[in-house]
N, C-alpha and C positions, 0 to 999 in steps of 0.2 A: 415344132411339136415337142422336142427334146427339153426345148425352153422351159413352155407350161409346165411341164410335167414336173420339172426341177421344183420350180416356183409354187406349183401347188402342193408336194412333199415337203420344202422348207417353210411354206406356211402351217402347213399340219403340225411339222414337226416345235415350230414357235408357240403355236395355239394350246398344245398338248402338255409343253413344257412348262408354261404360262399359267396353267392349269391348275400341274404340280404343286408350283412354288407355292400359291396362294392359298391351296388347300393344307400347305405345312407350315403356316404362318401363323403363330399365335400374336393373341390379341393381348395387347397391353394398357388396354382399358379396363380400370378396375374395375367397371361395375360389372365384367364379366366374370370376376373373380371369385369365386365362393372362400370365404376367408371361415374355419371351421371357428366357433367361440365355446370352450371350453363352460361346462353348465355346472359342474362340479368342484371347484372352486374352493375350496375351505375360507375361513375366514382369516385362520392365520395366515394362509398364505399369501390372501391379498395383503395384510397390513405386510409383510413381511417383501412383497414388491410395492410398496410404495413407499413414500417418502416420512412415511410414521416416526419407525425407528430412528429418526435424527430429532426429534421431541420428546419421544415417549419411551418406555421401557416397562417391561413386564411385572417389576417389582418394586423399582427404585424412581423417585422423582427425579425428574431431569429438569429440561427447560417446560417441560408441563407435567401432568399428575401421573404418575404409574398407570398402569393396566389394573392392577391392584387396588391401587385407590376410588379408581373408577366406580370399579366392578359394586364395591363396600359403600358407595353411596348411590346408584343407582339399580334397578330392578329392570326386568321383563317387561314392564308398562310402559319403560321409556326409551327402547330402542327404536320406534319413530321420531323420539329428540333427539336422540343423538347421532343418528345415521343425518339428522338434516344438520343435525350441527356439523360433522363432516364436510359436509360438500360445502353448507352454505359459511362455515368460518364460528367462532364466535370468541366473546373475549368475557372477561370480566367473573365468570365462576371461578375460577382457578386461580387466578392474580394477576396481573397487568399486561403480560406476555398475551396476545390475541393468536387465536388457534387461524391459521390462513386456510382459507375456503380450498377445497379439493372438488372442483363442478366438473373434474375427467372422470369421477369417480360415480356410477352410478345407483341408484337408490338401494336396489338389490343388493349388489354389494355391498353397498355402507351396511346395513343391515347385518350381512354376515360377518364383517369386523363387529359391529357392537356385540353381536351375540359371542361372537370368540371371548371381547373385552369382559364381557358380564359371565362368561364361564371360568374367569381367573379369581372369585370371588373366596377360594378353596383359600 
């Protein structure tokens, strides 16, 4: 009787325990993960995390045209060109050098760089 009594205390006590653990067990599957994405964003700042600034410069030609130059030959009507030109690459307006596609970079986005680029027109 002594026995049982043991064995059914140390099962409670396993079952109980058992419990615990797995209700303090985070999941490390990401899709449970709510990952928060920033909606605010400037334009500068994305050009300013990515990998722009090793081509381009705000006032001065580099290995491609200023922000400046840009700005002086494009408008407002063409920041759906040049957000695609962004992601999707392109070559031959500017001189030989081919602008490399940025397809991590999303449409929205691109957009708020072009609009930053075309507000350096000053």
């Amino acid at each position: 009787m002594k026995q049982l009594f043991l064995t059914g205390v140390l099962s409670l006590f396993i079952v109980s325990c058992s419990k615990k653990e797995d209700s303090q067990t985070l999941s490390t599957d990401s899709t449970d993960i709510s990952t928060p994405v920033p909606t605010n964003v400037s334009g500068k700042d994305l050009i300013e995390a990515s990998d722009c600034m090793a081509c381009h410069n705000a006032v001065e030609r580099t290995i491609g045209p200023s922000y400046k130059e840009i700005a002086e030959k494009y408008s407002e009507k063409d920041i759906e060109t040049l957000a695609s030109k962004i992601i999707e690459g392109g070559s031959g307006v500017w001189g030989s050098v081919p602008m490399q596609p940025h397809s991590q970079i999303s449409k929205d986005d691109a957009k708020k760089m072009v609009e930053y680029i075309l507000s350096q027109k000053k």
